[in-house]
VMD Tcl script that draws the C-alpha trace (Angstrom):
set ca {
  {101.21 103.49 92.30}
  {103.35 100.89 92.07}
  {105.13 98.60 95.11}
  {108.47 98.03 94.99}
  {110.97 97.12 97.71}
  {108.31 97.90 100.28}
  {107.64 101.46 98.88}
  {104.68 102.33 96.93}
  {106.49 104.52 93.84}
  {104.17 106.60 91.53}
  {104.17 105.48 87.77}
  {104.63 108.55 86.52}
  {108.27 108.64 88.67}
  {108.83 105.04 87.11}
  {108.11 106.25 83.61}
  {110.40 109.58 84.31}
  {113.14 107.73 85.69}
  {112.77 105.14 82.58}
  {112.31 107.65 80.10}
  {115.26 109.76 81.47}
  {117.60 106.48 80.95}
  {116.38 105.37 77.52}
  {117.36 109.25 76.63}
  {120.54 109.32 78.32}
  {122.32 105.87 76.58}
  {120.40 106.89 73.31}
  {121.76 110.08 73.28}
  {125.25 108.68 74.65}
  {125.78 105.84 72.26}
  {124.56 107.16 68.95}
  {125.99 110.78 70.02}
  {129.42 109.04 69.87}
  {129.04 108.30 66.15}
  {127.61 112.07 65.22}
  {130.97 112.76 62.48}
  {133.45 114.71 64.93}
  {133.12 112.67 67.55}
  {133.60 109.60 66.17}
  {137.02 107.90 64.80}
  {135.20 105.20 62.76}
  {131.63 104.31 61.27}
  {129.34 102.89 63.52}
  {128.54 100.64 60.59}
  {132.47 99.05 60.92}
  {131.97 97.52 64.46}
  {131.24 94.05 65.48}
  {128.16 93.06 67.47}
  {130.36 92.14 70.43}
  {131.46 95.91 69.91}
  {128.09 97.19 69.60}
  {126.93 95.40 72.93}
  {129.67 96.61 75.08}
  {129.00 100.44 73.53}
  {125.17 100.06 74.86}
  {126.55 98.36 78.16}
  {128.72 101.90 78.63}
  {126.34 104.06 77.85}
  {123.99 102.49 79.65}
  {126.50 102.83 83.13}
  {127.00 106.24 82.50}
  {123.47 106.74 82.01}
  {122.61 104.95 85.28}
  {125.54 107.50 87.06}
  {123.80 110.13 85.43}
  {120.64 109.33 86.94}
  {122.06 108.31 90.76}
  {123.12 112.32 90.77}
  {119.87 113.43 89.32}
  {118.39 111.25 93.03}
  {121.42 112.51 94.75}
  {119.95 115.99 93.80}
  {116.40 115.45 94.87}
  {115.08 115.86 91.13}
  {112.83 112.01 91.48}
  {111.12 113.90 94.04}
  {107.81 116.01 91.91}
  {107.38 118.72 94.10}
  {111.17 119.89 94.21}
  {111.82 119.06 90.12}
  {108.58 121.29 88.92}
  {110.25 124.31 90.04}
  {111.85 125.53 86.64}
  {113.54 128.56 88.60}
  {115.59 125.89 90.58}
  {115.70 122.87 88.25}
  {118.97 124.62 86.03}
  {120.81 124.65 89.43}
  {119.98 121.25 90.31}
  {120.87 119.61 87.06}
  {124.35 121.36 86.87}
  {124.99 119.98 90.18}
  {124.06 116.72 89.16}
  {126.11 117.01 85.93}
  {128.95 118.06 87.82}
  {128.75 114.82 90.64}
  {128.45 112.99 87.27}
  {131.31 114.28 85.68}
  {133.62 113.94 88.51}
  {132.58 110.53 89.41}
  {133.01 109.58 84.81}
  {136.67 111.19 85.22}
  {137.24 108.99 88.48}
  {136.10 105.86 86.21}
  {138.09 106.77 83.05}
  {141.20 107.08 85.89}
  {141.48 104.22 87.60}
  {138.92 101.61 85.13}
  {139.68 102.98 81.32}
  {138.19 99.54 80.36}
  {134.48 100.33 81.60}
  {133.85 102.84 78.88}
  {133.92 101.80 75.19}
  {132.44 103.18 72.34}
  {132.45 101.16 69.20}
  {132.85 104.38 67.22}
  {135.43 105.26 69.62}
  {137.76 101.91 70.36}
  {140.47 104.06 72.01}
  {139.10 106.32 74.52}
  {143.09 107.67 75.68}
  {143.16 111.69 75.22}
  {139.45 111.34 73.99}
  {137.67 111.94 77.04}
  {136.55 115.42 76.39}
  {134.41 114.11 73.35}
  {132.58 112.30 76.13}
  {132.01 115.27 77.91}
  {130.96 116.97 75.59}
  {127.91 114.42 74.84}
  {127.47 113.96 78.63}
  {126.72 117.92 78.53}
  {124.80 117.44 75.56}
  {122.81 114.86 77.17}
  {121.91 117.11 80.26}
  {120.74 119.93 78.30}
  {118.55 117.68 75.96}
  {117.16 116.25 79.86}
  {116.68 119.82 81.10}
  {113.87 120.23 78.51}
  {112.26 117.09 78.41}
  {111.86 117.52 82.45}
  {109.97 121.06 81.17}
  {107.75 118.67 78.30}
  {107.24 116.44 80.88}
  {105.98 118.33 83.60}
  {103.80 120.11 81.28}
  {101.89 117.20 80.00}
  {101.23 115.89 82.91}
  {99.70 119.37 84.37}
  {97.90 119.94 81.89}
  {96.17 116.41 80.83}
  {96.31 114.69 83.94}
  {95.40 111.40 82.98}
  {95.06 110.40 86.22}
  {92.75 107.60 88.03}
  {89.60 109.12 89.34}
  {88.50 109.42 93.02}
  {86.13 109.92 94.97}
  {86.43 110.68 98.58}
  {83.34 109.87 100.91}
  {83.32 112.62 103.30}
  {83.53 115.96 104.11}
  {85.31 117.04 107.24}
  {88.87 118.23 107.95}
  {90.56 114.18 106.92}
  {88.57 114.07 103.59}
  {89.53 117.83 102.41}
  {93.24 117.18 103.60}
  {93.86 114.25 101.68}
  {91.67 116.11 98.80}
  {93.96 119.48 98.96}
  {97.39 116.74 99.33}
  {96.42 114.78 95.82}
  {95.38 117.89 94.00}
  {99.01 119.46 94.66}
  {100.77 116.44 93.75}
  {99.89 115.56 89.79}
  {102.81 112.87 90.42}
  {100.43 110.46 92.28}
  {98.34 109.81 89.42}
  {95.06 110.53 91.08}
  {92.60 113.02 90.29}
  {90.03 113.42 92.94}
  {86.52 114.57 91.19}
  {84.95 115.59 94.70}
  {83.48 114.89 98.09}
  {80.95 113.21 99.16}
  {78.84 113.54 102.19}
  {76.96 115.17 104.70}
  {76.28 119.26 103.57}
  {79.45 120.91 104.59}
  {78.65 124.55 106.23}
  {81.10 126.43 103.98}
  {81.03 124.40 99.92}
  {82.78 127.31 98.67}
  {85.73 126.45 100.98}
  {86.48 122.52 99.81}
  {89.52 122.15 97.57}
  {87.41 119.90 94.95}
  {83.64 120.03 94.22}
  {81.00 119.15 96.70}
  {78.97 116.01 94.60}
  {75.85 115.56 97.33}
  {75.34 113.39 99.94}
  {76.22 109.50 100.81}
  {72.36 107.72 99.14}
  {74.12 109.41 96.08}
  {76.89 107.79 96.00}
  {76.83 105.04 93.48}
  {75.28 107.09 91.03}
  {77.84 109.89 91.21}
  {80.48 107.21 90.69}
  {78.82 105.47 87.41}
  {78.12 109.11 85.84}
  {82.08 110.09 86.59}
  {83.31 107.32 85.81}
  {84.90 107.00 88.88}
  {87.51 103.86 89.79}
  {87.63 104.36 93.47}
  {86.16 105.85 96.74}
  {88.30 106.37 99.53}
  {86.08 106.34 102.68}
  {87.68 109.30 104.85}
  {84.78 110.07 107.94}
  {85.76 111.00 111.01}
  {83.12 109.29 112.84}
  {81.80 106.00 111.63}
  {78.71 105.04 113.71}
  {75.63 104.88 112.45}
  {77.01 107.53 109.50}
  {78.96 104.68 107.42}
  {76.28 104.55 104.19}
  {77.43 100.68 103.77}
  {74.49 99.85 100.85}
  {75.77 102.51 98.78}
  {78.85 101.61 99.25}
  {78.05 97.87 98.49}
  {76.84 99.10 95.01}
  {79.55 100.41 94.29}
  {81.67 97.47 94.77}
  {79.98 95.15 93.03}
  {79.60 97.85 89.80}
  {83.60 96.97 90.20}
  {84.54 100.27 91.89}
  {87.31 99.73 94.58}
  {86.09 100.38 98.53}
  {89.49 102.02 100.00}
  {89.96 103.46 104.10}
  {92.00 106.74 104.13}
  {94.49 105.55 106.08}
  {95.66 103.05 103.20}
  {96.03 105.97 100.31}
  {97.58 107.99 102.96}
  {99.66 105.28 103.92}
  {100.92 104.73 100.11}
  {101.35 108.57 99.43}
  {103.37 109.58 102.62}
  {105.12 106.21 103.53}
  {104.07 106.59 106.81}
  {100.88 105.14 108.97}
  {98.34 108.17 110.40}
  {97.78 108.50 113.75}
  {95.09 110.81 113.71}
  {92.79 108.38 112.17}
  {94.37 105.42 112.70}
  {91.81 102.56 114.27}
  {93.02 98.91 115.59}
  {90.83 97.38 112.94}
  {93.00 98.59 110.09}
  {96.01 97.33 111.49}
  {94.61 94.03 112.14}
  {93.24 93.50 109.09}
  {95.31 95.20 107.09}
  {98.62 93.54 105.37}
  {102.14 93.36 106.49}
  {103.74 93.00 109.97}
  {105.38 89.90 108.45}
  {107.92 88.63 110.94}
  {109.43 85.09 109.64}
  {111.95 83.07 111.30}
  {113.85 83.08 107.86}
  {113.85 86.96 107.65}
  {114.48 87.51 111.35}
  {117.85 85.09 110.81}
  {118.98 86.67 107.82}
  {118.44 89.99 109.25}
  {120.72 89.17 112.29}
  {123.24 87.45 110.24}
  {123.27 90.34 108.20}
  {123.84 92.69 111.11}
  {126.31 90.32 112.68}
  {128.86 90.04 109.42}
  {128.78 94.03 108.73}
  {129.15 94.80 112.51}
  {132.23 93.07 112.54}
  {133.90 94.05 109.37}
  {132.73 97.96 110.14}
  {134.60 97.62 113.36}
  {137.28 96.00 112.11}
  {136.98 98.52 109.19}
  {136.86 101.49 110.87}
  {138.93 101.03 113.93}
  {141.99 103.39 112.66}
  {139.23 106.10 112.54}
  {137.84 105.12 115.69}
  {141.24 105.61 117.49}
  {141.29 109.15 115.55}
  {137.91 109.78 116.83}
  {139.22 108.56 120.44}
  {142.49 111.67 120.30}
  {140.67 114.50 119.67}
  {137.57 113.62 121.86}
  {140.38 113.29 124.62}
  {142.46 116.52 123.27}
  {138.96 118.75 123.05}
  {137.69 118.42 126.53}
  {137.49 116.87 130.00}
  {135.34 113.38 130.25}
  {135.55 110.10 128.98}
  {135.62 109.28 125.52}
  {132.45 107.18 125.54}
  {129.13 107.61 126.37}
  {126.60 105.21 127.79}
  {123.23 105.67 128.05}
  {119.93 103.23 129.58}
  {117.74 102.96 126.05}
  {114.84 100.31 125.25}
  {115.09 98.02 123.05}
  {112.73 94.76 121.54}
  {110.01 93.93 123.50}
  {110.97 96.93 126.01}
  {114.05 95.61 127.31}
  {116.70 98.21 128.30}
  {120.32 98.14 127.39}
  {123.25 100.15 127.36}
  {123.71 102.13 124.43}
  {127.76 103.44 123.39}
  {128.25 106.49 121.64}
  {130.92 108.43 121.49}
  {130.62 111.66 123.60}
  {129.56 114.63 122.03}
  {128.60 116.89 124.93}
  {130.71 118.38 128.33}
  {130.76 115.41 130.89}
  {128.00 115.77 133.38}
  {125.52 117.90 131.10}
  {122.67 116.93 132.42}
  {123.92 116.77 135.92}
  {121.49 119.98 137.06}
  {118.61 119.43 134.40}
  {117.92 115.91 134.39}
  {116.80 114.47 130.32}
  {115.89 116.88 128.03}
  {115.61 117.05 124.31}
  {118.50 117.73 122.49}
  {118.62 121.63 120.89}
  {119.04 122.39 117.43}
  {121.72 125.12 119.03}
  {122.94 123.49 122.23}
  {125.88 124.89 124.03}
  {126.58 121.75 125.58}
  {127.80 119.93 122.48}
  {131.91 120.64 122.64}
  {133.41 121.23 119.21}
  {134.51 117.70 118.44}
  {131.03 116.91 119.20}
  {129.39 119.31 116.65}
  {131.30 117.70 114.13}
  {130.93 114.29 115.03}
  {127.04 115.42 115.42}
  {126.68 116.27 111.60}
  {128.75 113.61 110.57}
  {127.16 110.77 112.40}
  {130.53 109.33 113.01}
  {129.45 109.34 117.43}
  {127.36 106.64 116.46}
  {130.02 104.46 115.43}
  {130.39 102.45 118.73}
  {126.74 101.12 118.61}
  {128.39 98.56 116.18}
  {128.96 97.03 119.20}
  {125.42 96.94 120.23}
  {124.50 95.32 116.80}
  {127.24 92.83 117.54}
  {126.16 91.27 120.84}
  {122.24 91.54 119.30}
  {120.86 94.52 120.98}
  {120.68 96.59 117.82}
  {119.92 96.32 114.46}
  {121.44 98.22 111.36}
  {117.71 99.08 110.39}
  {114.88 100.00 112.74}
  {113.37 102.90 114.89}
  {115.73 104.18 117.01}
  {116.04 103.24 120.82}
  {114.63 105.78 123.15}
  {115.45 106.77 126.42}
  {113.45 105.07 129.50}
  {112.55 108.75 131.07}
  {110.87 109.80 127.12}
  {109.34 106.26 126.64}
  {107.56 106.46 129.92}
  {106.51 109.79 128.84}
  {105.77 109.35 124.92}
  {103.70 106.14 125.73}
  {101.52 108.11 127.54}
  {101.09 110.80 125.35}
  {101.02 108.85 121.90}
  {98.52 106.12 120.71}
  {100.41 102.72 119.65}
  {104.11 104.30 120.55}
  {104.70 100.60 122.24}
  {104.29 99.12 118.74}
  {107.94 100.31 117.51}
  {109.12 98.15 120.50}
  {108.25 94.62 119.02}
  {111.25 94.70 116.51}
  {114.99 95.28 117.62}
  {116.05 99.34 116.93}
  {118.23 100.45 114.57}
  {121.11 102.44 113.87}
  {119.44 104.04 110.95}
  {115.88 103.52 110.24}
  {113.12 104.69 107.54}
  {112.07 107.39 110.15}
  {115.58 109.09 110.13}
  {116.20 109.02 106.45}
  {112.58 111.31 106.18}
  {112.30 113.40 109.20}
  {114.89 115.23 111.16}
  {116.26 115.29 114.53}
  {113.18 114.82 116.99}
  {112.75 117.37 119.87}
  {109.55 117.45 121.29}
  {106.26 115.29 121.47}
  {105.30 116.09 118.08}
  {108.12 115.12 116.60}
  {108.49 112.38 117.98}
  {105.03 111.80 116.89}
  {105.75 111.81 113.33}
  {108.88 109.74 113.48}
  {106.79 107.08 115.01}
  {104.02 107.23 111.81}
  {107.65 106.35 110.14}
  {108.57 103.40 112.29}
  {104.79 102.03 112.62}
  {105.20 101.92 108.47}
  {108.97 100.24 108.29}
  {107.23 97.58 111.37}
  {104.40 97.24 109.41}
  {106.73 96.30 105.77}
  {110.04 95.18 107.38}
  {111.89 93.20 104.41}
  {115.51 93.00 104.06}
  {114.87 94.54 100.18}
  {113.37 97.50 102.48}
  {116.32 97.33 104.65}
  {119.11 97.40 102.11}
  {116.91 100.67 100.64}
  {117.22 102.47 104.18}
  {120.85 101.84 103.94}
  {121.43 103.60 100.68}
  {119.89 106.44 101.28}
  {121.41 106.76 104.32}
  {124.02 107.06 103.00}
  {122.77 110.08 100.96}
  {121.29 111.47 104.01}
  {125.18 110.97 105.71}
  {126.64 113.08 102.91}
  {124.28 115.43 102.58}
  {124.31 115.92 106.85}
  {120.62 116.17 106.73}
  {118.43 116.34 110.09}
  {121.63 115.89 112.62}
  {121.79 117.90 115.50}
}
mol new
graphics top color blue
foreach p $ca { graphics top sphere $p radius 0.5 }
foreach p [lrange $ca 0 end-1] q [lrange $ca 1 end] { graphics top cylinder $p $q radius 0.2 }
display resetview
């Protein structure tokens, strides 16, 4: 797996997504010379001509592939169904060919074709290869796919241990060919029921380096629930120095999910591990950052703000905003402004409670403003005066800190950078409700603390963006 922008990306997505563009302009640019299609030879153009051809296909290509993301088909498990993956790509051709038209409307001069130097009431040749183009990437996704089920090719592993962590993470990487592992079995203490594990039981720990040299093996992942006095550290120091790689669980898991573990987490691994980088440098770009867009989205968005303002006052009784105690860096409590969503007085008889996904409370200006996102507008002003960030974990409520810090190990930890009004938890989980799920939104925020960059930042951003427009996980 590869890092990039604070996210560890599978190769085989990297050589999909790079594969997928070197067939899309190919197809584009030497599609528009197939005899037809084109007005002139491809030989009779200059090499300025030729250039600005690749450049076009190459932006189409690139618009072709932000609506293959936009679809989810980057993501392995949802682009290996071949029942749904027709369905998904003529969605994505149909984004793409709305957003080309929108292009060839209002900036003609982004697409040229050398073998096509005026594009006016030739359009439809272009959608024609575009279609062409799609179809030829519907079967290479089914090539694809296939060779990389059936020869694997992937690095071998070895996990050391047998218990409920080691066959987890053993079920997870034999399910998901993407990764590029292949796990060649356990190792450990005799597990009760062999015929149960998800890979093949390979003997005990003293065995270790020798079941490594014979498989070939380029890595152990140590994955024991209980350390003490069971940790075989000699075999495992043989297999070091025969050049294997020594890795904890909790940093594969941690690359494959995006997201720390509590269940095994230990203090030790976050000490010692990389990351929770906090420069001055970073800090005061950050807030700089936050500062400029907070004040042009205000200034922005203030027509649709007043909008907003009408109808919340048209719909029901109450004021227009809402304010609401939350804590913020280093625990401090502020006043967060929303715009109201619910009857005034909601929780006048029942005190906090989590928000339902159902919840006969919300009015109907609410509901929308709900799935849009749009009641968060006013915490611009929180990001303004430095209370908020664009990106980070979102700020809690007092009563449901008090109550989550006692109920969930290292929950104080999202506290030592300044929330958010998106974050890397709410772009990958939905609405939290209860304990647990506000258990797994913090194995999110614990990861964005842990590799907080501004590259990471401006990543959240987009693809909250296709979270917004999608109206995924609002409630």
């Amino acid at each position: 797996m590869i890092r990039l922008f604070q996210q560890h990306i599978p190769k085989r997505r990297l050589l999909l997504l790079a594969s997928e563009g070197a067939l899309l302009t190919l197809t584009l640019f030497f599609g528009a010379a197939i005899p037809g299609i084109a007005t002139r030879p491809l030989g009779q153009a200059t090499p300025v001509e030729i250039y600005r051809g690749i450049l076009s296909a190459f932006l189409i290509a690139v618009l072709a592939q932000i609506s293959l993301s936009f679809n989810d088909l980057y993501d392995w498990r949802v682009s290996q169904n071949r029942l749904d993956l027709p369905n998904r790509l003529l969605h994505a051709a149909g984004f793409c060919f709305i957003t080309l038209a929108l292009i060839a409307f209002f900036a003609p001069s982004l697409i040229f074709f050398p073998t096509i130097p005026d594009m006016t009431g030739q359009t439809w040749k272009l959608a024609i290869l575009l279609g062409f183009a799609f179809l030829l990437l519907y079967y290479w996704r089914i090539g694809f796919h296939w060779f990389f089920f059936k020869w694997r090719f992937g690095e071998r592993l070895l996990i050391l241990g047998t218990g409920p962590l080691a066959r987890e993470l053993a079920q997870e990487i034999k399910e998901r060919p993407d990764l590029g592992f292949e796990v060649i079995g356990l190792i450990g203490p005799p597990p009760k029921d062999p015929e149960k594990l998800p890979v093949l039981y390979l003997g005990s720990p003293p065995q270790l380096p020798q079941v490594a040299t014979e498989e070939k093996v380029s890595r152990v992942i140590v994955s024991m629930e209980d350390r003490r006095g069971q940790l075989p550290v000699d075999a495992l120091l043989a297999c070091r120095l025969e050049g294997v790689l020594v890795e904890e669980r909790e940093a594969i898991f941690e690359r494959i999910h995006g997201k720390l573990s509590l269940d095994s987490l230990r203090p030790s691994y976050l000490i010692f591990s990389k990351g929770f980088r906090k420069s001055r440098l970073t800090l005061g770009i950050k807030r700089a950052f936050d500062a400029i867009l907070a004040t042009i989205g205000l200034i922005v968005t203030s027509p649709l703000l007043l909008l907003i303002a009408i109808l919340i006052r048209l719909d029901s009784k109450g004021d227009i905003l809402f304010h609401q105690p939350r804590v913020g860096l280093d625990g401090h409590e502020f006043v967060v402004w929303k715009f109201r969503t619910m009857r005034a007085e909601a929780e006048k008889t029942t005190g906090p409670v989590w928000a339902l996904s159902s919840d006969d409370r919300v009015t109907r200006i609410g509901s929308i403003l709900r799935k849009t996102r749009l009641d968060e507008l006013p915490q611009m002003w929180n990001i303004l005066l430095g209370e908020m960030s664009f990106v980070g974990p979102r700020p809690e409520r007092p009563f449901f800190v008090d109550q989550l810090r006692k109920e969930i190990p290292y929950y104080l930890e999202r506290l030592t950078v300044r929330p958010g009004l998106t974050g890397w938890a709410q772009i990958n989980y939905p609405y939290g409700a209860s304990i647990q799920d506000a258990k797994e939104k913090l194995m999110y925020d614990l990861y964005y603390v842990k590799n907080m960059s501004l590259l990471f930042d401006l990543t959240i951003l987009l693809k909250t963006i296709k979270v917004l427009l999608l109206q995924r996980g609002a409630r």
